[in-house]
N, C-alpha and C positions, 0 to 999 in steps of 0.2 A: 593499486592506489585508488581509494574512493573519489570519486568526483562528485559533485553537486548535480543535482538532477536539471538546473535548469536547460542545458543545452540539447540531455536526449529528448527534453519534453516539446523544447521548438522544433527540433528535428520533427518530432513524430507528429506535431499538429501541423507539418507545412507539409509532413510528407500521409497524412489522413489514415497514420495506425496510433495504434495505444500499447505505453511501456508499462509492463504490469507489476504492480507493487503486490509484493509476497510477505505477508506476515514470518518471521521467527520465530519460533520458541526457542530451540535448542541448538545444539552442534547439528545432529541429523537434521534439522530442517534447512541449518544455513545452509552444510553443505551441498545439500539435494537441489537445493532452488543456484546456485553458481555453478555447480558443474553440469545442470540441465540450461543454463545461460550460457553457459562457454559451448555446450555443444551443437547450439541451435543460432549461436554467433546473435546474440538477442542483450541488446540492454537491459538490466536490469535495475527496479528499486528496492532493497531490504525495509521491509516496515518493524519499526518496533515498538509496540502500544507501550505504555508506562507500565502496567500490571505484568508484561512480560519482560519488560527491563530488568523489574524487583524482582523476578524469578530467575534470572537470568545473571542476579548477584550487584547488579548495579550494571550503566551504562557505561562503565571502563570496561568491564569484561567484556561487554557486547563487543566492543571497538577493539581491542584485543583480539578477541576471536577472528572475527572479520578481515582484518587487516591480518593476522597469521595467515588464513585459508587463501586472499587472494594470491600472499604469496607462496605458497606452498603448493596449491593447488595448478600454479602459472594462471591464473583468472586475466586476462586480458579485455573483455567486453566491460564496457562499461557500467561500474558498479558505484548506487548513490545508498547509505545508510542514513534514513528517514525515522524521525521519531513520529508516530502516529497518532493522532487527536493529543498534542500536547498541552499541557494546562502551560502557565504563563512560567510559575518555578521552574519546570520543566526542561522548558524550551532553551533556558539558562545552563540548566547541568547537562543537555546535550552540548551544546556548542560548545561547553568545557570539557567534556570528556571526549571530543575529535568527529560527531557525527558530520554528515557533509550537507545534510540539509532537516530542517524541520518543519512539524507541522503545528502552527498556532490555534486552535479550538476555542475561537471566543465567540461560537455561536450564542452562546446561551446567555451572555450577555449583551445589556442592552446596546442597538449597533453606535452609539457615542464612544462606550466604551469601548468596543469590540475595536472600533476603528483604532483610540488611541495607544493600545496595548499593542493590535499591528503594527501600528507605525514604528513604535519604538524597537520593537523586535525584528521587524525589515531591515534597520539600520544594525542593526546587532550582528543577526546572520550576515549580513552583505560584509558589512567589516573584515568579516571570518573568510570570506569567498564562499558562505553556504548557502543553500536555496531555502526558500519557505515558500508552505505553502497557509492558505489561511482558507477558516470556513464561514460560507452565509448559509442561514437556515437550515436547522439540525438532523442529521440523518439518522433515520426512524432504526426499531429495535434496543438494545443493549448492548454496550461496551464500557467494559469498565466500571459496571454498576448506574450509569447512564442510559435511563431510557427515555426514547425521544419515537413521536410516532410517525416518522417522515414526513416531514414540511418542506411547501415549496420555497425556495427564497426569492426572496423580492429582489427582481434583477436591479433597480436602480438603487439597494444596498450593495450588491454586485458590485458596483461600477466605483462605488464610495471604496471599498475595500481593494478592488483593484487597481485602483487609482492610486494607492501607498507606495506598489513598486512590489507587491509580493508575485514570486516566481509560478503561480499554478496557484490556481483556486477549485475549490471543492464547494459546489452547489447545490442544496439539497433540491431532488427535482424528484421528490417521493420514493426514495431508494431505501434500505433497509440494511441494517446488517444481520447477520446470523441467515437462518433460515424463510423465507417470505411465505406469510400466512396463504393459506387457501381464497383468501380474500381478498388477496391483494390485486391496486388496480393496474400496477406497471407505474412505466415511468412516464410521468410529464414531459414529452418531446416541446410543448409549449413553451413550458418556463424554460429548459434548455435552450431551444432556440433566442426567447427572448435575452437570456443572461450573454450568450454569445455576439448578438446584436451591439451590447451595451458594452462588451470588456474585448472585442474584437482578436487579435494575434494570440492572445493570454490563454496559453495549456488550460482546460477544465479538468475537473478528477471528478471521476466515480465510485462516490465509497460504497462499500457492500455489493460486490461482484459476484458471489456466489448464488447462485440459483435462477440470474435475470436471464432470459433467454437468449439464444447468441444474434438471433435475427434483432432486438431489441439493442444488444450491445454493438451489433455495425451500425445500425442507425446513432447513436450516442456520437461515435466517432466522427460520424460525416455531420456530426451538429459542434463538435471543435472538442472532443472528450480525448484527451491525449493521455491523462493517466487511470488506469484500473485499479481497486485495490481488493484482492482475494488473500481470505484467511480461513474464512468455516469450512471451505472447500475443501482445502488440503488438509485442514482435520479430520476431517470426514472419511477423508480416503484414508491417510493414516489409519486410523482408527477400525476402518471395516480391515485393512489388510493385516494390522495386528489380533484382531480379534478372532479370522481366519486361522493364522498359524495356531493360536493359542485351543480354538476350537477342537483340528486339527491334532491338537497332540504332538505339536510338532516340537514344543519347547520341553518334551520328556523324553525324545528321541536324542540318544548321544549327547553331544552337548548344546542341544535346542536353545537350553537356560541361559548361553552363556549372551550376554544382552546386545551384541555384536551382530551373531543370528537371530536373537528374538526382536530386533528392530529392522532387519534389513530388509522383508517385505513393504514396512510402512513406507522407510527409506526409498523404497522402488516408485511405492502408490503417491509420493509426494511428485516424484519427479513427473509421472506420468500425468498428474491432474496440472502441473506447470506447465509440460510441454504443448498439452491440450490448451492453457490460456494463451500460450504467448502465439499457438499456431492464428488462434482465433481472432488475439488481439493484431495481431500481421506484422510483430514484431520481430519475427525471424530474419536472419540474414540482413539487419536492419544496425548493427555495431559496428 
């Protein structure tokens, strides 16, 4: 049964770990990221960007699926199905199609707007009993065809934003998604501290979790970051451990081909780059 992320996220900022938001693509990635949830006894959030929705056939299938696997699978920890940097349509045909919580992406507009599009969509999800969360100041990289070069947000936008009633806010505090250039300067513990000063109890989220380093991500935590969100990571892994078999010659051996065995290495390489975040995030034994 999915729940809404708001409760594990108080949980996890009163008790100073972070619940890690796992991007999907497919069946192998859902599967791999809940049953390395259920065996680490670790709350979990499913992320689903819009671009992997529509490859994924539309957000009924998503929820379909999800909802099959908790119960087939006996998924007992708790599990939230979050639509990730949602546009405003969006946010709409999630909470129609049965997600449990979303995320509103009106950084990019100006914050009048930004504010009032939250607002109305606070009231929307809450209706639902769903979570949302909302973003100040745009996190750097590309997603989606969105590039943005990590900006800090102005905490007393912050405080505007959080002031709506949205369940977790996502702060740009110079973070990145994808991979982080050789240049890069780290993260603003500055502006984090100041945006936490100003929104106090309120879950923070860290988008772009792959590559930041783990001494950098406990510090995030003890400045009030209750949510993670890692996706290029577990591509990555995926990806070197399919390319291994394939290397290998393993998918010409017997029946290598059959797609069963030629994903079941990735399959492994996801669970292990999850069980590595949530050990990190200190989410273990924490459902």
């Amino acid at each position: 049964m999915l729940v809404s992320a708001t409760e594990m996220l108080n949980k996890a900022k009163a008790g100073h770990y972070a619940v890690g938001q796992f991007n999907i693509n497919n069946l192998e990635w859902t599967k791999a990221i809940l049953q390395t949830a259920q065996e680490l006894n670790s709350p979990v959030i499913l992320g689903v960007s819009e671009g992997a929705g529509k490859y994924m056939c539309g957000y009924q299938t998503v929820v379909g699926m999800v909802n099959g696997m908790l119960k087939e699978l006996n998924i007992t920890v708790p599990v939230a199905l979050h639509l990730d940097h949602g546009s405003y349509e969006h946010c709409y045909k999630c909470l129609e199609a049965g997600f449990s919580s979303i995320m509103f992406d009106g950084s990019h507009y100006p914050i009048e707007e930004n504010v009032e599009k939250t607002k109305e969509l606070v009231k929307a999800a809450h209706d639902k009993g769903v979570s949302i969360e909302a973003e100040v100041g745009a996190i750097g990289g590309e997603e989606d065809g969105v590039i943005g070069m990590g900006e800090c947000a102005d905490p007393e936008e912050c405080k505007k934003i959080a002031d709506l009633g949205v369940d977790f806010l996502a702060a740009g505090i110079g973070n990145i998604h994808g991979k982080y250039p050789a240049n890069w300067k780290g993260l603003s513990f500055e502006t984090l501290d100041a945006v936490q000063q100003k929104t106090g109890d309120l879950p923070l989220v860290l988008h772009g979790g792959t590559g930041i380093p783990a001494d950098m991500i406990k510090k995030a935590i003890s400045l009030g970051v209750a949510k993670i969100n890692v996706n290029t990571e577990c591509q990555l892994s995926f990806a070197a451990a399919t390319r291994k078999y394939v290397e290998e010659g393993k998918d010409q051996q017997g029946k290598g081909y059959d797609p069963r065995k030629l994903l079941a290495p990735g399959f492994e390489a996801i669970k292990a780059t999850v069980k590595e975040k949530m050990e990190l995030f200190g989410s273990v034994g924490k459902a």
